[in-house]
N, CA, C and O atoms as a GROMACS GRO file, in nm:
protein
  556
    1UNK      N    1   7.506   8.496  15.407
    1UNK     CA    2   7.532   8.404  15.298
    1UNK      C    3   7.556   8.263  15.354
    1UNK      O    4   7.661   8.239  15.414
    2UNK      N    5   7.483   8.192  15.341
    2UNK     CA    6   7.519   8.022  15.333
    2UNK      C    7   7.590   7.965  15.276
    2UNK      O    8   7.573   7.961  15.154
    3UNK      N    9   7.684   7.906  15.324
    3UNK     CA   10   7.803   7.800  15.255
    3UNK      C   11   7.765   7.654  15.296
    3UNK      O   12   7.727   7.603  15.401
    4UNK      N   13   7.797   7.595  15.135
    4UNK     CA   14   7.770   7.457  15.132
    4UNK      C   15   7.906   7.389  15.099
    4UNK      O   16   7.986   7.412  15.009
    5UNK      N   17   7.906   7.292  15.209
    5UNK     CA   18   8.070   7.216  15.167
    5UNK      C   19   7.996   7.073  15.139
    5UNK      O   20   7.886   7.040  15.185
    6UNK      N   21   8.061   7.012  15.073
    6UNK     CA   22   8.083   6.831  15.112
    6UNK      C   23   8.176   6.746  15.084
    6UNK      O   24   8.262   6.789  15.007
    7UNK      N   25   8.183   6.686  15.104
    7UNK     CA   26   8.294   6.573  15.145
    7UNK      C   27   8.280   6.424  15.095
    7UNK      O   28   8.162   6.393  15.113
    8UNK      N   29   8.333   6.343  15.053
    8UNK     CA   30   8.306   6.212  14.982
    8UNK      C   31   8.430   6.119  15.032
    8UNK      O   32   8.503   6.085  14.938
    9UNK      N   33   8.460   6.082  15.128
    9UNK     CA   34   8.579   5.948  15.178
    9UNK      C   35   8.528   5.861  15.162
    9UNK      O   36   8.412   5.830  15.191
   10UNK      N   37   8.657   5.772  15.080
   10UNK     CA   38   8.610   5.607  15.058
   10UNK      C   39   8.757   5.570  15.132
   10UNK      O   40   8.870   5.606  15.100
   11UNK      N   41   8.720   5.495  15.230
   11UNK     CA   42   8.826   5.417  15.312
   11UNK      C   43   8.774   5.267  15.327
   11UNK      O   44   8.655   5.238  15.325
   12UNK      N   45   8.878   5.175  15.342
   12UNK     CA   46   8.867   5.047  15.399
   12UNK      C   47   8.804   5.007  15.528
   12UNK      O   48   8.834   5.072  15.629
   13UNK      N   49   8.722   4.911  15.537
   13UNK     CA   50   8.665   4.901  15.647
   13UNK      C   51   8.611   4.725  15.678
   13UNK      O   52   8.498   4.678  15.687
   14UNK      N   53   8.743   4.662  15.688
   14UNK     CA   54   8.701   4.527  15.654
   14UNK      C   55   8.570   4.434  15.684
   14UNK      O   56   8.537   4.409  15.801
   15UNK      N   57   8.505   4.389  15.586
   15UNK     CA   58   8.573   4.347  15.437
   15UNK      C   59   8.572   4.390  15.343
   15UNK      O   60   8.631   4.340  15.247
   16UNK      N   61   8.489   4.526  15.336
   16UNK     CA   62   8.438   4.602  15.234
   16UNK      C   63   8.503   4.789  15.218
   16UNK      O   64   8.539   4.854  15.316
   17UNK      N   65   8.505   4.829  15.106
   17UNK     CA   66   8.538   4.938  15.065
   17UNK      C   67   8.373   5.024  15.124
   17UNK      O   68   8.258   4.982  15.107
   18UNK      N   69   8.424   5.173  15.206
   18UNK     CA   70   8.293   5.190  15.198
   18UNK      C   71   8.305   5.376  15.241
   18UNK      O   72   8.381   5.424  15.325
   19UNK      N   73   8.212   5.444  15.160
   19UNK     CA   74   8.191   5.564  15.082
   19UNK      C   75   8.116   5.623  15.183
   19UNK      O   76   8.004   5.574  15.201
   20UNK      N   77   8.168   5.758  15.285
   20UNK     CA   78   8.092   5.807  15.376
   20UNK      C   79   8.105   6.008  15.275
   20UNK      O   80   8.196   6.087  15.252
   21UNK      N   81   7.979   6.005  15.252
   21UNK     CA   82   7.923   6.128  15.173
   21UNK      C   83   7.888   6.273  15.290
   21UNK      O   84   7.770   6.298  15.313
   22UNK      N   85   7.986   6.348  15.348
   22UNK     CA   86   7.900   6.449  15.426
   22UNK      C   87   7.902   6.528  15.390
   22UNK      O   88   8.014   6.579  15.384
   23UNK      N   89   7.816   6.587  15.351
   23UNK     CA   90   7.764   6.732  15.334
   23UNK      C   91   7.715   6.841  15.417
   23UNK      O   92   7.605   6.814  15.463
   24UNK      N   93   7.760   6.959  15.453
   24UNK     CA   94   7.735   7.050  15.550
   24UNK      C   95   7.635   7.207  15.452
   24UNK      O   96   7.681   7.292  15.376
   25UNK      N   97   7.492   7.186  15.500
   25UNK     CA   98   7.453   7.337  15.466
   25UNK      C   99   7.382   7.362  15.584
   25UNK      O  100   7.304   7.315  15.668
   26UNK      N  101   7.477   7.500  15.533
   26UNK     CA  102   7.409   7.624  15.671
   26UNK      C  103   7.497   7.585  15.805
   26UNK      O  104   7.614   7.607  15.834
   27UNK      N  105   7.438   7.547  15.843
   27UNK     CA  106   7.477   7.486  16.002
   27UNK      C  107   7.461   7.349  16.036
   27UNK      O  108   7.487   7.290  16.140
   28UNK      N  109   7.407   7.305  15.918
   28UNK     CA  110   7.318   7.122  15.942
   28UNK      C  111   7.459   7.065  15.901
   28UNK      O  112   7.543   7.142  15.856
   29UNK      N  113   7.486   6.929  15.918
   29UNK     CA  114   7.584   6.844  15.843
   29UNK      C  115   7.490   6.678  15.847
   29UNK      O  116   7.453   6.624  15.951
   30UNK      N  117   7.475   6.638  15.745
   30UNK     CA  118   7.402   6.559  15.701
   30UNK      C  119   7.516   6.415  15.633
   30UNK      O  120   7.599   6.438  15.544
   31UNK      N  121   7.501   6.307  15.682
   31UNK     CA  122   7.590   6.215  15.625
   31UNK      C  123   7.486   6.065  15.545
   31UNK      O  124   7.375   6.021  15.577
   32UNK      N  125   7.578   6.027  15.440
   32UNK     CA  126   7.572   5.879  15.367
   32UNK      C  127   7.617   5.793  15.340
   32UNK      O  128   7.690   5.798  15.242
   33UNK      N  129   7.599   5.661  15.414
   33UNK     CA  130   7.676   5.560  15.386
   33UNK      C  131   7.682   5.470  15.230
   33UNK      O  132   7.576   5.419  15.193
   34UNK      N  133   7.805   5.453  15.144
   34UNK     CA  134   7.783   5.403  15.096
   34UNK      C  135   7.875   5.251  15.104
   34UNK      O  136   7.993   5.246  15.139
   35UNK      N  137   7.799   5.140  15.067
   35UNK     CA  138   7.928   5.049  15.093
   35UNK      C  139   7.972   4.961  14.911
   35UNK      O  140   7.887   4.907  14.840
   36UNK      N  141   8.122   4.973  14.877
   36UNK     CA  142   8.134   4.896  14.825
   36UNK      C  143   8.174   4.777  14.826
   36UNK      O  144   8.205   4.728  14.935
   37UNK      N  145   8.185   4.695  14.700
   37UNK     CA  146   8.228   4.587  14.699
   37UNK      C  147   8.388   4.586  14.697
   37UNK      O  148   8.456   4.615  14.795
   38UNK      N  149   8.438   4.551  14.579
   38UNK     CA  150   8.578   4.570  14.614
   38UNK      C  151   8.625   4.730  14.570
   38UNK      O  152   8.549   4.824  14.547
   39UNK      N  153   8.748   4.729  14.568
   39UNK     CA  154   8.840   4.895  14.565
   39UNK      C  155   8.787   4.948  14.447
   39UNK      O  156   8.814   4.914  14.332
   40UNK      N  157   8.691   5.055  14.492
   40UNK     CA  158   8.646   5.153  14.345
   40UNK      C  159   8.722   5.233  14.269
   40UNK      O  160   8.709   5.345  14.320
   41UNK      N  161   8.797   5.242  14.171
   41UNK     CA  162   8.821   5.323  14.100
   41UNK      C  163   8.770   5.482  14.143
   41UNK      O  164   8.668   5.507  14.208
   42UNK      N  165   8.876   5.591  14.085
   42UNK     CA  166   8.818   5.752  14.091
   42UNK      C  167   8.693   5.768  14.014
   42UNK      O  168   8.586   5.807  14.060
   43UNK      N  169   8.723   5.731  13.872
   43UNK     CA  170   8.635   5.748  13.792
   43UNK      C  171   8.481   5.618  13.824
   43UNK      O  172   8.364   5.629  13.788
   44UNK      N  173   8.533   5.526  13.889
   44UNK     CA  174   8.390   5.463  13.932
   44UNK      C  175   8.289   5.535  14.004
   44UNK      O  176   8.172   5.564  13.980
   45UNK      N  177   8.386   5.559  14.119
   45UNK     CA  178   8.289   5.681  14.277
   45UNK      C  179   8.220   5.770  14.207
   45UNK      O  180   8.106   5.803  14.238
   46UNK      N  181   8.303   5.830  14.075
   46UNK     CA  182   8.272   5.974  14.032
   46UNK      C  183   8.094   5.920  13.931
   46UNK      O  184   7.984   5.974  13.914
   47UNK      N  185   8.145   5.815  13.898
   47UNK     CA  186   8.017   5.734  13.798
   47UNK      C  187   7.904   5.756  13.887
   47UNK      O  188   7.818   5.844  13.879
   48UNK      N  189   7.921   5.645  13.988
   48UNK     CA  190   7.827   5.632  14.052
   48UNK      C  191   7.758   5.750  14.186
   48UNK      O  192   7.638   5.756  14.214
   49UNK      N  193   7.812   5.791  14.220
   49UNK     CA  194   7.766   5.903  14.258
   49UNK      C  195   7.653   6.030  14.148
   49UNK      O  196   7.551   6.093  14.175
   50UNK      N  197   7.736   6.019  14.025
   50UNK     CA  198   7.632   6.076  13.952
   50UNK      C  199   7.509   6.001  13.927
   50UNK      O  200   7.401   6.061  13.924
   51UNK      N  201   7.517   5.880  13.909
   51UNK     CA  202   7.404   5.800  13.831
   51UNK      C  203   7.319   5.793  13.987
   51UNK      O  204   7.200   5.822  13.978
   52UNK      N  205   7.364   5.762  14.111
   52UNK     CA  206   7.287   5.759  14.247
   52UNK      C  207   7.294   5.883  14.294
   52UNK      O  208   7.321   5.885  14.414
   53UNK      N  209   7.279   6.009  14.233
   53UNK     CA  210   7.272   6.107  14.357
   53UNK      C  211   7.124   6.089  14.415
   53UNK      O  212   7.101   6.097  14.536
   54UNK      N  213   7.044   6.070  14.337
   54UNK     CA  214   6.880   6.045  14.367
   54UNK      C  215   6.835   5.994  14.520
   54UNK      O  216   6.766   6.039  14.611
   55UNK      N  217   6.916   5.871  14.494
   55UNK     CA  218   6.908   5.757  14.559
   55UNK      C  219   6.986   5.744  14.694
   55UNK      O  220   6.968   5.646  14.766
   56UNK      N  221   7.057   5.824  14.721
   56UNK     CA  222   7.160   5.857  14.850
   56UNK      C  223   7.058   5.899  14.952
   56UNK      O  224   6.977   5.992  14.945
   57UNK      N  225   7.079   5.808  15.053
   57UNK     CA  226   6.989   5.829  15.182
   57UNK      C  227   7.091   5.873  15.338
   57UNK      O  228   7.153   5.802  15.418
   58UNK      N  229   7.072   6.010  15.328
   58UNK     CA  230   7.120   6.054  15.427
   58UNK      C  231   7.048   6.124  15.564
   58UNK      O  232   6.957   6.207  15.560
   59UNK      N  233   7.109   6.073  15.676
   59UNK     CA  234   7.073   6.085  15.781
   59UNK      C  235   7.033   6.186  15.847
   59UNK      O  236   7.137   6.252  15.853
   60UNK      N  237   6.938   6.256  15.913
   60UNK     CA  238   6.895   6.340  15.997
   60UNK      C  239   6.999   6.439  16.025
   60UNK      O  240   7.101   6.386  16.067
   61UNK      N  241   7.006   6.598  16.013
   61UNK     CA  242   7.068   6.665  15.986
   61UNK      C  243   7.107   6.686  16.164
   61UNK      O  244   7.026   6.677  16.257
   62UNK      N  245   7.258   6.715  16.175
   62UNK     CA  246   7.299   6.700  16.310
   62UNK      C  247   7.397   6.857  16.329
   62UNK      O  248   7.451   6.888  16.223
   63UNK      N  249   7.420   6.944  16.433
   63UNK     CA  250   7.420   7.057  16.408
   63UNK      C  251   7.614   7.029  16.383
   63UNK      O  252   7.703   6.955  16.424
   64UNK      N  253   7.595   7.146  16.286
   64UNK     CA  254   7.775   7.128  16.287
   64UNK      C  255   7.841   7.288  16.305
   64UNK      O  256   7.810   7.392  16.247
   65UNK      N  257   7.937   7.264  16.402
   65UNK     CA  258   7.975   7.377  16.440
   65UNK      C  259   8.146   7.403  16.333
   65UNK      O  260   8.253   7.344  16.321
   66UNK      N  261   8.087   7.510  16.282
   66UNK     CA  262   8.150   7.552  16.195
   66UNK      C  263   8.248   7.694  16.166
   66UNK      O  264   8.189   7.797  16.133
   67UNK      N  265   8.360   7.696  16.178
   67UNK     CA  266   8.416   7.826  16.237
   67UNK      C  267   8.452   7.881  16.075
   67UNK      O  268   8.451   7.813  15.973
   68UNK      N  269   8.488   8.041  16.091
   68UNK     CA  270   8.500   8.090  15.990
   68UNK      C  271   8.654   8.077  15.981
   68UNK      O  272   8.728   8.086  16.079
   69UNK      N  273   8.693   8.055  15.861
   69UNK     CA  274   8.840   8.055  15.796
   69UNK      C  275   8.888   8.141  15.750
   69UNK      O  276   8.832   8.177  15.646
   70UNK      N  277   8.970   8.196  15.778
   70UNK     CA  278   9.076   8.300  15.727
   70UNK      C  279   9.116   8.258  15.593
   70UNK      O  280   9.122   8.141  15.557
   71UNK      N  281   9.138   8.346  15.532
   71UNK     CA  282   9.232   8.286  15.415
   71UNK      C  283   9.363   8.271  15.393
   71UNK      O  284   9.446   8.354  15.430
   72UNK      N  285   9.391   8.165  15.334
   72UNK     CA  286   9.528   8.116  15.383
   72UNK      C  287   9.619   8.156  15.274
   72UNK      O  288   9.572   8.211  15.174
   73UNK      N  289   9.763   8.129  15.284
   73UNK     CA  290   9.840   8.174  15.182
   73UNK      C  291   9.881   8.053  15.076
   73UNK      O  292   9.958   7.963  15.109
   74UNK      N  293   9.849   8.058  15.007
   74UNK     CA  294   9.895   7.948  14.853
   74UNK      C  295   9.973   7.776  14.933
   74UNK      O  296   9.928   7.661  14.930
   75UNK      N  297  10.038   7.805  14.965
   75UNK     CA  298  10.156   7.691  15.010
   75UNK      C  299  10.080   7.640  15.127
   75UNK      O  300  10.046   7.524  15.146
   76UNK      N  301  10.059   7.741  15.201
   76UNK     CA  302   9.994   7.659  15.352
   76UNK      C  303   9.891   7.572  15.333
   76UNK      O  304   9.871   7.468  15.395
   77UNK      N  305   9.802   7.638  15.208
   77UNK     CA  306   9.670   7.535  15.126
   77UNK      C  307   9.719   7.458  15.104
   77UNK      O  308   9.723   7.384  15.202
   78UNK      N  309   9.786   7.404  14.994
   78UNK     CA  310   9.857   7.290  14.974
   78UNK      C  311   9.878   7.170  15.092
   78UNK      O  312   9.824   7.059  15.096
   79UNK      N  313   9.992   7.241  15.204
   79UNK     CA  314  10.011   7.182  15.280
   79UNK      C  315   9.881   7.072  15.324
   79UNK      O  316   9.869   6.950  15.315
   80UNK      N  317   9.804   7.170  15.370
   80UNK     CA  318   9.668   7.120  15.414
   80UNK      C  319   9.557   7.060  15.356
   80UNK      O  320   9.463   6.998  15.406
   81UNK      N  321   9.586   7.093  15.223
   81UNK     CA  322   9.500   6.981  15.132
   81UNK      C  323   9.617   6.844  15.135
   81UNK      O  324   9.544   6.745  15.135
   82UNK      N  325   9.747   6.802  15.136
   82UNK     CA  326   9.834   6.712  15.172
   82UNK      C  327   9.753   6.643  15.272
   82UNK      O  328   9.690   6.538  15.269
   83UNK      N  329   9.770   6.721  15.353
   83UNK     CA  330   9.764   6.659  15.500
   83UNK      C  331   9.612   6.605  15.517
   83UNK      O  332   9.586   6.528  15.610
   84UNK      N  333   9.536   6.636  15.449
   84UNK     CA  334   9.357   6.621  15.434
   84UNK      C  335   9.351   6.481  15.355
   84UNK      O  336   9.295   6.386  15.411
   85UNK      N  337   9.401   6.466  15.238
   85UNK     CA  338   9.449   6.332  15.144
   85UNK      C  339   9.488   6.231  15.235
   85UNK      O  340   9.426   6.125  15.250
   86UNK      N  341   9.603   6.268  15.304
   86UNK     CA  342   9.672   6.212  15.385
   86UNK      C  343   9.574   6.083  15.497
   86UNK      O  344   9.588   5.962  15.514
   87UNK      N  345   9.480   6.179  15.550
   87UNK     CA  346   9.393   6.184  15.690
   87UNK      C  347   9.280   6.038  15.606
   87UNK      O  348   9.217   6.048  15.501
   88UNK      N  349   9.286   5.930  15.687
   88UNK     CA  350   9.207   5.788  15.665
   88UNK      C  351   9.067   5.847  15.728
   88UNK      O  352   9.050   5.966  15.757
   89UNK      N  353   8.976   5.750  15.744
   89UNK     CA  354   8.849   5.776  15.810
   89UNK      C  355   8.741   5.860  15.835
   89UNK      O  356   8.694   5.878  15.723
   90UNK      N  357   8.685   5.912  15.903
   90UNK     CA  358   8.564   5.979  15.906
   90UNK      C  359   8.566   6.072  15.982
   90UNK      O  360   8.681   6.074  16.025
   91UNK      N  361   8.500   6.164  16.032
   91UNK     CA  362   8.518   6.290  16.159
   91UNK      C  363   8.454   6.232  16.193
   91UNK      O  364   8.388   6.152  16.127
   92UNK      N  365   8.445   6.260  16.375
   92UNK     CA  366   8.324   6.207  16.480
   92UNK      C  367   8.239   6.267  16.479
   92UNK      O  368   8.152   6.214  16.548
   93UNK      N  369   8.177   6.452  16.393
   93UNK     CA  370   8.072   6.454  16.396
   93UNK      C  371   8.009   6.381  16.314
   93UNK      O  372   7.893   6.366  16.354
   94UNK      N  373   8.045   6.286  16.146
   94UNK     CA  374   8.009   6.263  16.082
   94UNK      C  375   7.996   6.068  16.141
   94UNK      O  376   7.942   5.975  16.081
   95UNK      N  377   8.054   6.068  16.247
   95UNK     CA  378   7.999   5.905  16.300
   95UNK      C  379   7.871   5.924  16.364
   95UNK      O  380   7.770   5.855  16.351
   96UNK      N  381   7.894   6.063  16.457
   96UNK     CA  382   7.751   6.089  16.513
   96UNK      C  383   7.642   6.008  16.407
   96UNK      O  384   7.595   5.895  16.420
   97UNK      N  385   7.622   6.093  16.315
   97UNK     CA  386   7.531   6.143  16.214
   97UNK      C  387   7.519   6.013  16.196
   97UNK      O  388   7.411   5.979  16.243
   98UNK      N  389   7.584   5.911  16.145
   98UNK     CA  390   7.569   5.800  16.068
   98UNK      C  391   7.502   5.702  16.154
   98UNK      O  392   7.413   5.627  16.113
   99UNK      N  393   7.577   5.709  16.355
   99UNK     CA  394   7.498   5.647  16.430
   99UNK      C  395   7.342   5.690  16.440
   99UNK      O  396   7.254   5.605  16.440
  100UNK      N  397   7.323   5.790  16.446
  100UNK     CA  398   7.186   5.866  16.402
  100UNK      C  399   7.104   5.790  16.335
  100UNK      O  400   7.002   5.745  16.387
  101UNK      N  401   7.142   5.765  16.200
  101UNK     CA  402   7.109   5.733  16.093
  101UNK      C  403   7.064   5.579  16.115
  101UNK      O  404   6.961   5.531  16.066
  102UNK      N  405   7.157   5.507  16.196
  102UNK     CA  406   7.174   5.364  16.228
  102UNK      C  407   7.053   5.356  16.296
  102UNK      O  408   6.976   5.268  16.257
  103UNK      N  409   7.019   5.424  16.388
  103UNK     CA  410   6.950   5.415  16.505
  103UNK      C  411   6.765   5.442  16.476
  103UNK      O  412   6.667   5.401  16.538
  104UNK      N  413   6.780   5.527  16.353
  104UNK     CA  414   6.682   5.544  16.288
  104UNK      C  415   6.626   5.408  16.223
  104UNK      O  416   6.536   5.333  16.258
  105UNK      N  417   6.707   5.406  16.123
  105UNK     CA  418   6.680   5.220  16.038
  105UNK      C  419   6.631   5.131  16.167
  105UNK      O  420   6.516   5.089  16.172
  106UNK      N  421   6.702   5.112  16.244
  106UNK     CA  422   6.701   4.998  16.336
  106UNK      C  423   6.519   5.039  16.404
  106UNK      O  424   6.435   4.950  16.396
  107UNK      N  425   6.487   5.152  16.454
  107UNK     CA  426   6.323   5.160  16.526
  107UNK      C  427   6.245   5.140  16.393
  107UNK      O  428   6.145   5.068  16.398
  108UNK      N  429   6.277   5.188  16.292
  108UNK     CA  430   6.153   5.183  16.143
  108UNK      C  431   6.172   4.996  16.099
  108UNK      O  432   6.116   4.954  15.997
  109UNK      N  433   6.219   4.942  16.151
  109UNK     CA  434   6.292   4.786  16.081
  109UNK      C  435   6.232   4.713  16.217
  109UNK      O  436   6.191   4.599  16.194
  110UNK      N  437   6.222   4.744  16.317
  110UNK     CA  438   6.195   4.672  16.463
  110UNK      C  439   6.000   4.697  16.432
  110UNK      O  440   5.921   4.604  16.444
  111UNK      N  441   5.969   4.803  16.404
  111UNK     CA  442   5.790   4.880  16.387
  111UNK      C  443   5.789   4.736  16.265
  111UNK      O  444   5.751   4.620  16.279
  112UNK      N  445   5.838   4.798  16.168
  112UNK     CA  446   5.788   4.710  16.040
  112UNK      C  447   5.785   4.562  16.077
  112UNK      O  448   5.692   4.491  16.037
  113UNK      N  449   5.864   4.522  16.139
  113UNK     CA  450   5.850   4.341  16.207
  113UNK      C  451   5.776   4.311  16.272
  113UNK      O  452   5.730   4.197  16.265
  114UNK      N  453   5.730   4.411  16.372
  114UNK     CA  454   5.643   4.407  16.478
  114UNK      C  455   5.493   4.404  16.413
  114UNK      O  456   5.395   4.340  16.454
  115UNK      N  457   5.502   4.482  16.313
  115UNK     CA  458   5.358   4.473  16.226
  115UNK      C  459   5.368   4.379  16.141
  115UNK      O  460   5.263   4.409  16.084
  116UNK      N  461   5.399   4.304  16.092
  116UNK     CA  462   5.427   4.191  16.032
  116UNK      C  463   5.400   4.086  16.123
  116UNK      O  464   5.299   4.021  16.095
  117UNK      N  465   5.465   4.051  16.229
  117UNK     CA  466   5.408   3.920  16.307
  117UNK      C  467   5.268   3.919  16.360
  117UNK      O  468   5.186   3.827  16.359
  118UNK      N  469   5.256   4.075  16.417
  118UNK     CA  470   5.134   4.101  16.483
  118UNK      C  471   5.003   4.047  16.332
  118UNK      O  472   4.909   3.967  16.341
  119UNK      N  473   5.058   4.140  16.191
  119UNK     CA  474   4.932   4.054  16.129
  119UNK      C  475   4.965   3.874  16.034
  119UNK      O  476   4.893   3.820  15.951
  120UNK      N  477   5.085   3.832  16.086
  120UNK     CA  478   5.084   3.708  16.111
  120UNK      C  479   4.981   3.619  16.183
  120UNK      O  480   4.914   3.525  16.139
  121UNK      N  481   4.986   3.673  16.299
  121UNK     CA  482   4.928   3.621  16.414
  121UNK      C  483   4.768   3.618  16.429
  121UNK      O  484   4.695   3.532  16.479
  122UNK      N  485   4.732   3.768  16.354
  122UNK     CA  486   4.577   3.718  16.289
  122UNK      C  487   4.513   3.650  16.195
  122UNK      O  488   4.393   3.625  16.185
  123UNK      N  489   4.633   3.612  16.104
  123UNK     CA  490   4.615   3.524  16.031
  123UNK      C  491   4.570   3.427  16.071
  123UNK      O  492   4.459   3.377  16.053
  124UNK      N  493   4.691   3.381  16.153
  124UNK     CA  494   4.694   3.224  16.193
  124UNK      C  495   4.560   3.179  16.278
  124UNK      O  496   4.499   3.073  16.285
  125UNK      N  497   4.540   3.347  16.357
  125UNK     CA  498   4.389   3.272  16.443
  125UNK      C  499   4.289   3.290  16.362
  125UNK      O  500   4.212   3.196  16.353
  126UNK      N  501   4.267   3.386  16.298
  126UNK     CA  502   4.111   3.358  16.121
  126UNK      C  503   4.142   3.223  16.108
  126UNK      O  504   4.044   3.151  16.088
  127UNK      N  505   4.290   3.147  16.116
  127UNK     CA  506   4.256   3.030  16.016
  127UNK      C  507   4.192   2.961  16.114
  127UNK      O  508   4.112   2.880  16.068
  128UNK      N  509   4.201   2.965  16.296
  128UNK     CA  510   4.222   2.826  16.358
  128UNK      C  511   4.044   2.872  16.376
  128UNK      O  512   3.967   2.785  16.418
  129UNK      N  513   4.012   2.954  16.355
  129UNK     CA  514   3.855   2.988  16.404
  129UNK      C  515   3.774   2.961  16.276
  129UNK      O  516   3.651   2.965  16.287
  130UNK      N  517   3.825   2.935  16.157
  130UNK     CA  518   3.803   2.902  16.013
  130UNK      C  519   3.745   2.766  16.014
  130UNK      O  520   3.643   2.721  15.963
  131UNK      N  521   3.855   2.702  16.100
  131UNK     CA  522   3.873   2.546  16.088
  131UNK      C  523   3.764   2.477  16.184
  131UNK      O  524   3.698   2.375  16.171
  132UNK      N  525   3.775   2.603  16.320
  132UNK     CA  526   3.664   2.522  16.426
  132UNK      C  527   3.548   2.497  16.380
  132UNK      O  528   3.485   2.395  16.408
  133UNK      N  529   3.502   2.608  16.288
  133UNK     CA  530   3.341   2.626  16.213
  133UNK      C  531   3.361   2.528  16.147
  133UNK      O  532   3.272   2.443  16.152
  134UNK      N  533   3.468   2.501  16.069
  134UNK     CA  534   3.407   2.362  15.956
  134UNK      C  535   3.386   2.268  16.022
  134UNK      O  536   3.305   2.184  15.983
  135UNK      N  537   3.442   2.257  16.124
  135UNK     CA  538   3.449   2.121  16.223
  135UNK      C  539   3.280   2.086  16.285
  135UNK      O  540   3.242   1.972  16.309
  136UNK      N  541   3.203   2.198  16.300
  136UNK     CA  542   3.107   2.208  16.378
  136UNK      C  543   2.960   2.200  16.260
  136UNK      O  544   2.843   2.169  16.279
  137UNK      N  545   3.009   2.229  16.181
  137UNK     CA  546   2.926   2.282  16.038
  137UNK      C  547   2.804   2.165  16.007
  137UNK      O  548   2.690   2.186  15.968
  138UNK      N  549   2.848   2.079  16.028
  138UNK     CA  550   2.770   1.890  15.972
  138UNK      C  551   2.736   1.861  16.093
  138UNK      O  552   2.648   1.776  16.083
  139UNK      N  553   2.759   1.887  16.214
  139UNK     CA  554   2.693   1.812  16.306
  139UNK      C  555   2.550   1.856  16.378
  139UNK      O  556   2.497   1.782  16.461
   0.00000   0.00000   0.00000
């Protein structure tokens, strides 16, 4: 049987409020950055998350090692959902993931520029070989 967890932290991260989404199936754990503007409301995150689940771009699935849990007794849950509320920031497998993610954008964004100047650059010489012919054209 496969278990699916996920996770939704919105912590501060100056200057911006910003929404790290991880989700774990199977064995994969998969993360999403979201960033807001200022301090979202419960019922905002909860908005927008529904209206963007579509649209959530998450990163290359990174393996997550996942141990089985005992079941705990009533109070000790508590405790530990406390202490989980409590807990600011992100897990480091879920920075992995996001550096992942970073590292991805950054080669597809470096390709896409690179093809862009490169057909810049034929532009510019069609034009200058455009211009020599007119130059030569009347004489």
């Amino acid at each position: 049987m496969q278990k699916n967890e996920s996770r939704f932290t919105v912590f501060f991260d100056d200057p911006f409020w910003v929404g790290v989404y991880e989700r774990v199936a199977g064995n994969k754990l998969q993360v999403c950055k979201v960033i807001f503007g200022a301090e979202p409301k419960d019922y905002e995150v909860l908005e927008f998350l529904l209206q963007n689940w579509h649209n959530l771009q998450f990163g290359p699935p990174v393996s997550a090692n996942t141990t089985k849990k005992a079941s705990k007794n009533p109070k000790r849950m508590q405790r530990a959902i406390k202490k989980q509320l409590n807990v600011t920031g992100v897990g480091t497998k879920s920075q992995q993931a996001l550096k992942l993610q970073q590292q991805e954008k950054k080669v597809l964004r470096k390709q896409k520029s690179r093809q862009q100047k490169e057909n810049e650059q034929q532009r510019q010489f069609a034009l200058r070989q455009q211009k020599k012919k007119e130059k030569h054209r009347g004489k």
